[in-house]
N, C-alpha and C positions, 0 to 999 in steps of 0.2 A: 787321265784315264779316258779310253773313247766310251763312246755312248754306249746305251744298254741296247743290242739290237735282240726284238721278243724273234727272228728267223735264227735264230742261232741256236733256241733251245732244244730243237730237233737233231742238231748237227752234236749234240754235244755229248760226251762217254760216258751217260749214265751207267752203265755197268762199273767204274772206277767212283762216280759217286757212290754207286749203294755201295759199296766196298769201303769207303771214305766214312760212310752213315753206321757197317758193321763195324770199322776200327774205332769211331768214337764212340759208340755201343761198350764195343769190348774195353775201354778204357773205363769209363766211367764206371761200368760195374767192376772191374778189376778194384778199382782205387776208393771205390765208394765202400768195398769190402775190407778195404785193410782201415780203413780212414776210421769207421765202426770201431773195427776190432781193437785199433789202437785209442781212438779220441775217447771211445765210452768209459774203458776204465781209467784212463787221465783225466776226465771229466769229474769224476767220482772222487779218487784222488784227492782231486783238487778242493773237492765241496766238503767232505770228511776232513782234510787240516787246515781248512781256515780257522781263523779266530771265530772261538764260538761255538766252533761246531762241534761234530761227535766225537774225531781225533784232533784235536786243535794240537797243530805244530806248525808256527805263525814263519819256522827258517825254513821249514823243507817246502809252506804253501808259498813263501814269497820266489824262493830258488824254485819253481814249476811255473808260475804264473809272470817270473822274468823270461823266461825260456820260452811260453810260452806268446808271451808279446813279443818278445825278437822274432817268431818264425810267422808269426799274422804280419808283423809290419813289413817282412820284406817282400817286394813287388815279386809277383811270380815268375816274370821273367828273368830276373837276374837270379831266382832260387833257383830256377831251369839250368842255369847258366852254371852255378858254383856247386851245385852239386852232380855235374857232370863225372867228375872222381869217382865218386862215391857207386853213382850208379853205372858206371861200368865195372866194377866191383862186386856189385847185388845182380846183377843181369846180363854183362857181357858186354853192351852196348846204350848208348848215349840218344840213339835216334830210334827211330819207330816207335809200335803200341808198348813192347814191352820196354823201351829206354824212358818213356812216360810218364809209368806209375810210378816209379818213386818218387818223383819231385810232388807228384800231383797228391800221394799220400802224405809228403812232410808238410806241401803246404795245407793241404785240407783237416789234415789231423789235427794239429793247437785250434785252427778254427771252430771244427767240432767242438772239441775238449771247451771252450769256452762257453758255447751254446747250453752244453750238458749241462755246466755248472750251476748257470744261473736258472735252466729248468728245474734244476735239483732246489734251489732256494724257494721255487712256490710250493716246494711241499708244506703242507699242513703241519707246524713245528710240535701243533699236539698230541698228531699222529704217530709219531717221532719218538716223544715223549711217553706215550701208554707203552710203546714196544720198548721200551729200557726198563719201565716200571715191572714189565711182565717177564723181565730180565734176558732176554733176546741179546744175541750178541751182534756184533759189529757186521759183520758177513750177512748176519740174518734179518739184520734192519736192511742192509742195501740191497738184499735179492730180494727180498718178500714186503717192505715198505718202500722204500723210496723208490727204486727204477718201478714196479707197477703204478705207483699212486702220481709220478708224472710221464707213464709211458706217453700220454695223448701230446705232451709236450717233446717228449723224447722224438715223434714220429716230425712233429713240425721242424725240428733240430734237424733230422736228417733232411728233411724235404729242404730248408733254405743248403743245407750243404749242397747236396747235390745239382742245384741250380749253379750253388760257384762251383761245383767241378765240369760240370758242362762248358763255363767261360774258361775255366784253366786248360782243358781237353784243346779247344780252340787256339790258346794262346801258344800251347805248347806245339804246334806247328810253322814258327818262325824258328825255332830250331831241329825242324825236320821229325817231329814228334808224330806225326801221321793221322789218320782221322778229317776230318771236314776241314779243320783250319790248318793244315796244311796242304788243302787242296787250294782253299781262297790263297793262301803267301805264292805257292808256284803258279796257278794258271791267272788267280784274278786281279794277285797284285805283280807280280813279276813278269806275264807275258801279257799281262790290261786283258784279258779277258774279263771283261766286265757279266757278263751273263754266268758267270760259273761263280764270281763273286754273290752275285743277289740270291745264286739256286741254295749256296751254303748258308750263308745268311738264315733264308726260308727256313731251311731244313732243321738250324739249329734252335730259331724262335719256336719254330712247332715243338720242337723238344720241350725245350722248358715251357710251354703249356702245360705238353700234358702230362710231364714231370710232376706241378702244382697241382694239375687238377687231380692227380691219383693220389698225390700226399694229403693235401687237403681233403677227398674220401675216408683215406685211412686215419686221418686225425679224429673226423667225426663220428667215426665205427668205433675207435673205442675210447672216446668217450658217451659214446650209447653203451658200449659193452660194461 
């Protein structure tokens, strides 16, 4: 790859980066939305039929928590890859923002869902315990005990998710997925533009700062709250 020349950053089509900066924008909130929607109550799920817990049913946590490791272990790329089927199926198309979110939801979701789970095990078990004694049901432990009493955790859950969906965002432009990192695969690895490599780079590091630094806020808000 040739050298990084700093004259070239003037030459170069910042209007197709911000545009690059809004499609990896629009992804990650797309995907960080369903990722939620889906991982928090798999998360829960999951913590409710372990052995032990409140719904203990030790075949339907081990069939969740299999499923749930096969879809963490497999590399994102080849998830990109094989659920290409599928998501022309759900969206019409395989490439751009919208051909994106679903891989970036299948893999981000079991990730979530895992996160959740073990947030859910620093609950206070005797917290837990007072609300069964005061005969609370099942629903009503998990919306008014547990998701409040590890929200502060629940917030750090999403804040690391959303840092790997930033990396997935990226990755998923070696199959023409759109956004920043399929700016670096076409101009700064395919035509050695090195300077549009480093600007993407930039742009995605600033992200996840300040990704962290507003999660980590929000961590701290409520657990003052």
């Amino acid at each position: 790859m040739e050298g990084f020349d700093w004259t070239q950053l003037l030459s170069m089509d910042w209007l197709e980066i911000g545009q690059a900066t809004l499609d990896t924008l629009t992804m990650l909130g797309a995907s960080l939305l369903f990722t939620v929607l889906f991982g928090l109550p798999l998360g829960v799920v999951l913590y409710v039929s372990s052995p032990g817990q409140l719904l203990s049913r030790p075949r339907l946590y081990a069939t969740l928590s299999f499923l749930v490791n096969v879809f963490r272990s497999l590399p994102f790329v080849i998830l990109l890859i094989v659920m290409i089927p599928l998501t022309l199926k759900l969206v019409g198309t395989s490439i751009g923002v919208a051909g994106a979110i679903p891989p970036l939801v299948a893999g981000a979701s079991p990730f979530f869902a895992r996160l959740v789970e073990n947030v859910l095990r620093e609950v206070d078990r005797g917290v837990i315990e007072a609300s069964q004694s005061m005969g609370a049901s099942l629903g009503q432990i998990v919306r008014h005990v547990l998701l409040p009493e590890a929200l502060p955790g629940l917030v750090g859950a999403a804040t690391v998710t959303t840092v790997a969906l930033v990396s997935y965002t990226a990755m998923s432009g070696v199959i023409g997925g759109g956004g920043l990192g399929d700016l670096a695969v076409r101009y700064g690895y395919q035509r050695f533009q090195t300077e549009v490599m480093v600007v993407t780079v930039v742009l995605l590091l600033l992200l996840v700062q300040l990704i962290q630094s507003f999660g980590d806020r929000l961590v701290l808000r409520c657990q003052r709250g």
